[in-house]
C-alpha positions in Angstrom: 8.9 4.8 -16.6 8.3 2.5 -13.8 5.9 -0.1 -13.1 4.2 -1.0 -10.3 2.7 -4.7 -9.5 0.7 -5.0 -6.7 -0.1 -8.6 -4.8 -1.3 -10.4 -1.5 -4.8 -9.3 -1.4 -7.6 -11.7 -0.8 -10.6 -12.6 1.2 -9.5 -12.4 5.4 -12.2 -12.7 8.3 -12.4 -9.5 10.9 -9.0 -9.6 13.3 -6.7 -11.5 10.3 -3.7 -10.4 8.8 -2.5 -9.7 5.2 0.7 -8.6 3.7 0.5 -6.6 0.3 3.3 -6.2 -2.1 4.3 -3.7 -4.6 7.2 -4.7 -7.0 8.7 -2.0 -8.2 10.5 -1.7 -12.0 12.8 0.9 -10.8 15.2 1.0 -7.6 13.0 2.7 -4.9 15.0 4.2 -3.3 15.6 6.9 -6.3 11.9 7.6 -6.3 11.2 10.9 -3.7 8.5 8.8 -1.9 6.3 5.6 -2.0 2.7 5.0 -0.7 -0.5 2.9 -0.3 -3.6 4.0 -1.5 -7.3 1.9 -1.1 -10.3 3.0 -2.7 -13.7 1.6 -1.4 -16.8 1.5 -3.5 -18.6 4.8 -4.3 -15.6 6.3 -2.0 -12.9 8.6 -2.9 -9.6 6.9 -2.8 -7.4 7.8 0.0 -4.5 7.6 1.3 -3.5 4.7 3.8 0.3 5.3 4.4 3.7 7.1 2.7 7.2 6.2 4.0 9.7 9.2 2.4 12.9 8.4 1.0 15.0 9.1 3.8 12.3 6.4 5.7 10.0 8.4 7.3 6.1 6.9 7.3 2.9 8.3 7.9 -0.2 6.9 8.2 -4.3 7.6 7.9 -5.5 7.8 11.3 -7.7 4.7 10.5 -5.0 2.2 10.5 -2.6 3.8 13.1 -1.3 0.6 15.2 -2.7 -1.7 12.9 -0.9 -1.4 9.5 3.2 -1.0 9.0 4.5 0.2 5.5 8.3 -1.0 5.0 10.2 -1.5 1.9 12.9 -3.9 1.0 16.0 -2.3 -0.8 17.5 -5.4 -2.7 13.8 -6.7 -4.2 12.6 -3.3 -4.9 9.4 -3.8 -3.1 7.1 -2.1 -1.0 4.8 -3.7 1.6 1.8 -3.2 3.6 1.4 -5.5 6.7 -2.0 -4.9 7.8 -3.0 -6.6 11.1 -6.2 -6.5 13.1 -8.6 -6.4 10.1 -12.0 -4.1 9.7 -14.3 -5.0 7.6 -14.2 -1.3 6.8 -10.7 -2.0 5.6 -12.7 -3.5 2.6 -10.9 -1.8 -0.3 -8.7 -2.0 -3.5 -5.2 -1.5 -2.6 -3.2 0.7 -4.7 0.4 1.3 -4.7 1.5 5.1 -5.4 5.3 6.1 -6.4 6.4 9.5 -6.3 8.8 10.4 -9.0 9.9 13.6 -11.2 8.5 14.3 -13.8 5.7 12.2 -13.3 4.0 9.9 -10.6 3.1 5.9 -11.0 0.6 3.6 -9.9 -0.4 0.2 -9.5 -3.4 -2.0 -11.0 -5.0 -2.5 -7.7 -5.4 -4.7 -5.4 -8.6 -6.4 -3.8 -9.0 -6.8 -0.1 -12.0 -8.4 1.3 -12.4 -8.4 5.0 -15.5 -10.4 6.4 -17.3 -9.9 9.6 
C-alpha cells in the first residue's frame, strides 16, 4: 500500500509560479513510474507529466517549457514546478504512482490561476 499526499496548490495570478508536492509512503524509486495528473471541471482528467524510474520525463504538450517534474530520493517526494501560469492551467492536481499489483493516487490538489 502506499499513500500519496499532495501539497502547494493555491490561488496564483497569470505568469506566477507554484511548486506541488507529493509525499510518497513508499521509497519511489521502487515504484515502476510516477506522474501528475490535473482534472479541470466538466473535463476528463489528463495527464500533465511522468518521469520513469530510470528518470526519464514526459510531458503534455500544454506545459512543455513551462512545467519540470523531478523527484527527491531521501524525502520520497515528487514535485511539479510549474512556471509561467495559464489560467487554463486551472485544475486539481493529482499525483499518480505506478506500482505492481496495483496503481495509487493522491487526494488532489487545487490550483487556481487568475487572469
Amino acid at each position: 500500500q502506499v499513500q500519496l499526499v499532495e501539497s502547494g496548490g493555491g490561488l496564483v495570478q497569470a505568469g506566477g509560479s507554484l511548486r506541488l508536492s507529493c509525499a510518497a509512503s513508499a521509497n519511489i524509486f521502487t515504484l515502476n513510474a510516477m506522474g501528475w495528473y490535473r482534472q479541470a471541471p466538466g473535463k476528463q482528467r489528463d495527464v500533465v507529466a511522468f518521469i520513469s524510474n530510470g528518470g526519464s520525463t514526459n510531458y503534455a504538450d500544454s506545459v512543455k517549457g513551462r512545467f519540470t517534474i523531478s523527484r527527491d530520493r531521501d524525502k520520497n517526494t515528487l514535485y511539479l514546478q510549474m512556471n509561467s501560469l495559464k489560467p487554463e492551467d486551472t485544475a486539481v492536481y493529482y499525483c499518480y504512482a505506478e506500482s505492481y499489483p496495483r496503481n495509487y493516487w493522491g487526494q488532489g490538489t487545487q490550483v487556481t490561476v487568475s487572469s
